[in-house]
N, C-alpha and C positions, 0 to 999 in steps of 0.2 A: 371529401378530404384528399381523394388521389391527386390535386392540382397544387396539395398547399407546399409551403414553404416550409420546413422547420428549421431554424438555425439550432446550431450547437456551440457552444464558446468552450472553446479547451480542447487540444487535441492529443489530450495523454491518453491512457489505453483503455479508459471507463468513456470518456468521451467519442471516441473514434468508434467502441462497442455497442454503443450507443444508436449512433448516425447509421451504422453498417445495419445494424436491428429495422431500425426503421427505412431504410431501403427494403429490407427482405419482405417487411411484412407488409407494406404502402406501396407495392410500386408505381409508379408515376407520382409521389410526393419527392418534392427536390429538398434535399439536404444538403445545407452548407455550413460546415466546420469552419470555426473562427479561433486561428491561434497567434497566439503574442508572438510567438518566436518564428526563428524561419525553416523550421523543422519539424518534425512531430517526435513526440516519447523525449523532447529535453528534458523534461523535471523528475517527477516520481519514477515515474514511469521508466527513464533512462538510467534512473541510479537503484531500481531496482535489484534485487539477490540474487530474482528468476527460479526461485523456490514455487512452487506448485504446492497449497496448503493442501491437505487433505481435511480436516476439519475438526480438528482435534479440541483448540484453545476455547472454542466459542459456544456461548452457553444456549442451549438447547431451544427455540423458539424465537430465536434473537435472527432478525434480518442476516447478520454475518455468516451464522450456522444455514441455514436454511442455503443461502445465495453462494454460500461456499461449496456445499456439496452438490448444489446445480451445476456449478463455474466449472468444479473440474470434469465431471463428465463433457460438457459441450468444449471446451477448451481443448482436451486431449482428442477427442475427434477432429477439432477443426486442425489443431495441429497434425495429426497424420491425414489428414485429407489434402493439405499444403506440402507436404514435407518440412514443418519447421521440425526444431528440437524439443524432444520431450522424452525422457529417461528417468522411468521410478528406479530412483538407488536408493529410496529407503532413506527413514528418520528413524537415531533412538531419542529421546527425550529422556536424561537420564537423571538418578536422581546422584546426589552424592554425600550426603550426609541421612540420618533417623530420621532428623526433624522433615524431612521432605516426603517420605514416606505418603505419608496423610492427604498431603497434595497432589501428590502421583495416583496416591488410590480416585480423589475425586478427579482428577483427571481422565483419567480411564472411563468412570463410568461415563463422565458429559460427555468424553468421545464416542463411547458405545450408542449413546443417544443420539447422537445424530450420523452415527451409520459409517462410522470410519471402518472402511473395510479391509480383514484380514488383522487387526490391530489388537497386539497381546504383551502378555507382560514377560520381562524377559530378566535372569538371573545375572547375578556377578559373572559366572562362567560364564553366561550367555554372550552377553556384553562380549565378551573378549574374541567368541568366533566369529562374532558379526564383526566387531572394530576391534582386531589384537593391540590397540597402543592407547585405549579409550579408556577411563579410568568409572570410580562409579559405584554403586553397590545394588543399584537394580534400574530398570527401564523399563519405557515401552516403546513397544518397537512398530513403526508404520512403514512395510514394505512397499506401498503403492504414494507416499510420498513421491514427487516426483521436481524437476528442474528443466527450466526451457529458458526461450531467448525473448522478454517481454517488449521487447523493444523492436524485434522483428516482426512480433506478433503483431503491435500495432502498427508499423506499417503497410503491412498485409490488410489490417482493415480497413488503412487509408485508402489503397487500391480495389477494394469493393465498393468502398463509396462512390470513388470517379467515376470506377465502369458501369456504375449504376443510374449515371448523369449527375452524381452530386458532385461537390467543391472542396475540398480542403485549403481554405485562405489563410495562409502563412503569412504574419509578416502585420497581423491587427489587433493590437493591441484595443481593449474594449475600452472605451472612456466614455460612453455614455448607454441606457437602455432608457426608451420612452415607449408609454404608447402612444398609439396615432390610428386613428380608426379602422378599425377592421386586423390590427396586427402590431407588433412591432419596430419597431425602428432603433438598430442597433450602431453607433459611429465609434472611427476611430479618428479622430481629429477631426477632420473634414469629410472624410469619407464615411457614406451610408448604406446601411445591408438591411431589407426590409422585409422581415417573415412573420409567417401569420401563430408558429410559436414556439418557445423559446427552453432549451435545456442548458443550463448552467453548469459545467461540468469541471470548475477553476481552479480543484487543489490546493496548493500552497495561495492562491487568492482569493478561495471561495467566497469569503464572507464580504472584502472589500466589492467582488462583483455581486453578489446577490445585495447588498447594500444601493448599488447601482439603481438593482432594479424593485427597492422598493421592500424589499424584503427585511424579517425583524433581523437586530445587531448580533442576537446570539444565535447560536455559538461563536466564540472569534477563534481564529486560527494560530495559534501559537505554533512556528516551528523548531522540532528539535533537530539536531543535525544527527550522522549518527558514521561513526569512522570507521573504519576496516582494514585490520593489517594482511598481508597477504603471506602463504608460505612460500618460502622458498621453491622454484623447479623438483630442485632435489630432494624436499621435503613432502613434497603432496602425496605421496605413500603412507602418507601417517594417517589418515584418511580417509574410509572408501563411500560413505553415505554422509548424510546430515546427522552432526550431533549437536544436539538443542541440550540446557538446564532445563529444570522444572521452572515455569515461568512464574513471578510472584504474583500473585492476585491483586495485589493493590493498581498494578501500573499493566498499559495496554501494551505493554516493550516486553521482548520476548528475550531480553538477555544475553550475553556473548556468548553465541555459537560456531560451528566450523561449517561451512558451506561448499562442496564442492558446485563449479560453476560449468554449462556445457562447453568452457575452451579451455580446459583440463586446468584451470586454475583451482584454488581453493581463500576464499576468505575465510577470516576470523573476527567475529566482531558481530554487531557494531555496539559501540556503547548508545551511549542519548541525552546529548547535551543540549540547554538552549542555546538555538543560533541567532547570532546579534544581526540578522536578515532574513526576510523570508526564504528568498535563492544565498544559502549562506553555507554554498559547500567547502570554504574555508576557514582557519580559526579567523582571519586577518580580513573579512568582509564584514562587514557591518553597515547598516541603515538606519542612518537617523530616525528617518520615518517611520520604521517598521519599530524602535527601542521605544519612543515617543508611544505608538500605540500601544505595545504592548505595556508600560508604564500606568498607562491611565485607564486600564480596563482593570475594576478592581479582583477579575476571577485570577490576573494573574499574580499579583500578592497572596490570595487565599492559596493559590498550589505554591506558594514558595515557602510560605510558611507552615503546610505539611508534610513538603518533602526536600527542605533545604540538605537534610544530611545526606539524604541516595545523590542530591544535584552534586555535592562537593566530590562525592565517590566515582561519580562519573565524570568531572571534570579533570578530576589528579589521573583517571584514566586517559583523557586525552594529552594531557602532558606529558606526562611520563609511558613510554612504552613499557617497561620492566611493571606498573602498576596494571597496566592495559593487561598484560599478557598473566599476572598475576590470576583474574577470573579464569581462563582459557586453559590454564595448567591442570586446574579442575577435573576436567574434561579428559583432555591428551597431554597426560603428566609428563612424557616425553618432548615437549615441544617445549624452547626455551625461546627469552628474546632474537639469540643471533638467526633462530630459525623463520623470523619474517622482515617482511620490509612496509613501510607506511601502503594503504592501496587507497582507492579512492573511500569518496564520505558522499551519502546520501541526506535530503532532508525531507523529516516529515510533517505533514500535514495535520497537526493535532488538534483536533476539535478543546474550547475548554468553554466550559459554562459559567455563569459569574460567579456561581459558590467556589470556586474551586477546580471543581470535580472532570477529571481528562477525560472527555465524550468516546466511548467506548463501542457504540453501534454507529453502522450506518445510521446516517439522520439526512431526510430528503423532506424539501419544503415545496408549496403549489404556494404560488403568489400568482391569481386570473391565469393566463395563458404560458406564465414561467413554470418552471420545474427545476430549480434550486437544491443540485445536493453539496450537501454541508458540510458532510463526513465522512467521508470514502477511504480509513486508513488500509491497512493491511486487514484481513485477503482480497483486498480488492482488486489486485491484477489478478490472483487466482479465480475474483467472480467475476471479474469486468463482462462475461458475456450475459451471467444470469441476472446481473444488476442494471442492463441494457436492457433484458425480457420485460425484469420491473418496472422499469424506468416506462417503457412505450407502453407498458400495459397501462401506466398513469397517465400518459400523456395523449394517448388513443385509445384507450379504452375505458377512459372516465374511470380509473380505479383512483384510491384515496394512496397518496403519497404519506410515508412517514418520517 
């Protein structure tokens, strides 16, 4: 196997974790990353929070949990073995009304379950020594939370790829996957790239490319967009760690919260709109294509019609900032509209099944020599390196892909 080829398609930061993986553990297997853009970390990856999950939201035996609490141990090593950034400042996850209670409680335990460390419940007073401008009536508090630069990260793994002899091909968009005997054969128009096997790592196109290669229709990818207002300079004192709501249990979105970021900024946000594009990081971009598909796949009727009123809730939040900022006062009753300004908007890659139902774990597919993942939301820059371990353990170690 040390002679083969492996392609990867996608060079966001599960992708790039990926390729770097299998250089470390194959060496003399050449690796060659295939990205549409002419960059690495455009997409997810780029409009990432830079939040370090600790692993609090994910329920106990579920690929997410397990791969999260790997991610951050190897993650934070690799980052201080680099000098990127990585600074635990601490999450509270706070509640702010009775009815939340309940949820905070089972919160707490699934985090104790999967071993969030240091992680306890903290009072009204408390609340106020950790965050004096934070509002709330009880928490839990994750000191080893933490925030880095994900987008340096991944080019960091671009550059162990090269030095390892592999490729980062910028600039190929994937339009065709065949096999052809003994391997492979992957084009972008004209051009051909020929490996003996094959990791799909496509995010916001997953499904269209594993579709490529042969692989089943579902899940299909539905993107939501997801906007962020920023504090003001003179505001980011309001401040000093992450503050999360209790998140609802129906939906895989984690709610308007305050984010400091490592270039002393601070967001707020994001909501979670659908976007009328897959790359549709404005309200004014839209794709026929992309409306068209999403139209004729009946799972997304079934999520519209169990969750048309949160959609409208979220969408009068993107219109109106004074609505937007309405969740957020929640939080830091102090903080009014004049105290932010529009920031940037991310999109996510939402897995959806045809009932309905918004795919909530990783979901990774084997089609013969492919390896297809399908669902890689959030914490997956948190795991990108333990989901990489996964990843090659299936695709060189004959383990079974889920």
């Amino acid at each position: 196997m040390a002679d083969e080829t492996i392609g990867i398609v996608g060079a966001g930061i599960v992708g790039l974790a990926t390729g770097r993986e299998i250089a470390l553990r194959r060496p003399g297997t050449r690796v060659v990353v295939l990205e549409k853009e002419r960059a690495v970390a455009v997409h997810q990856t780029g409009h990432n929070s830079g939040v370090v999950h600790a692993g609090i939201y994910y329920a106990p035996g579920s690929l997410k949990a397990d791969l999260c609490v790997r991610g951050v141990s190897v993650l934070r090593e690799y980052c201080q073995d680099r000098g990127l950034p990585y600074a635990e400042i601490g999450k509270l996850v706070v509640a702010v009304r009775e009815d939340e209670l309940g949820r905070m409680e089972n919160l707490y335990e699934r985090a104790r379950n999967n071993h969030v460390p240091e992680l306890r419940k903290v009072s009204k007073e408390e609340i106020r020594e950790l965050e004096p401008h934070a509002g709330g009536i009880a928490a839990l508090h994750s000191p080893r939370t933490a925030i880095t630069d994900y987008p340096a990260i991944a080019r960091e793994f671009a550059k162990d790829i090269e030095a390892s002899g592999g490729e980062v091909r910028q600039g190929f968009p994937v339009t065709s996957i065949t096999d052809v005997p003994g391997g492979i054969e992957v084009a972008s128009g004209q051009e051909r790239v020929r490996v003996d096997r094959l990791i799909l790592c496509a995010g916001l196109h997953s499904d269209s490319v594993a579709r490529l290669a042969q692989d089943k229709k579902e899940p299909r990818i539905v993107p939501f967009r997801g906007e962020y207002m920023l504090l003001r300079p003179e505001r980011t004192g309001l401040v000093r760690g992450l503050i999360y709501p209790v998140p609802d249990p129906r939906y895989p979105f984690l709610g308007v919260h305050f984010t400091p970021r490592v270039d002393g900024s601070v967001e707020v946000g994001p909501n979670a709109v659908l976007a009328l594009a897959r790359e549709g990081y404005t309200l004014g971009r839209i794709s026929p294509k992309d409306l068209a598909g999403l139209a004729a796949y009946p799972g997304s009727w079934r999520m519209a019609a169990q969750h048309w009123r949160t959609g409208i809730r979220e969408y009068r939040g993107s219109l109106s900032r004074a609505a937007f900022m309405k969740d957020a006062q929640l939080y830091v009753p102090g903080v009014g509209v004049s105290d932010v300004v529009r920031g940037g908007a991310g999109v996510r890659a939402q897995a959806l099944d045809p009932d309905g139902t918004l795919v909530d774990d990783f979901r990774i597919h084997q089609v013969g020599r492919i390896t297809a993942v399908r669902n890689a939301p959030s914490p997956a820059a948190t795991a990108s390196m333990a989901i990489a371990e996964h990843l090659v353990d299936a695709v060189l170690g004959g383990a079974s892909a889920i």
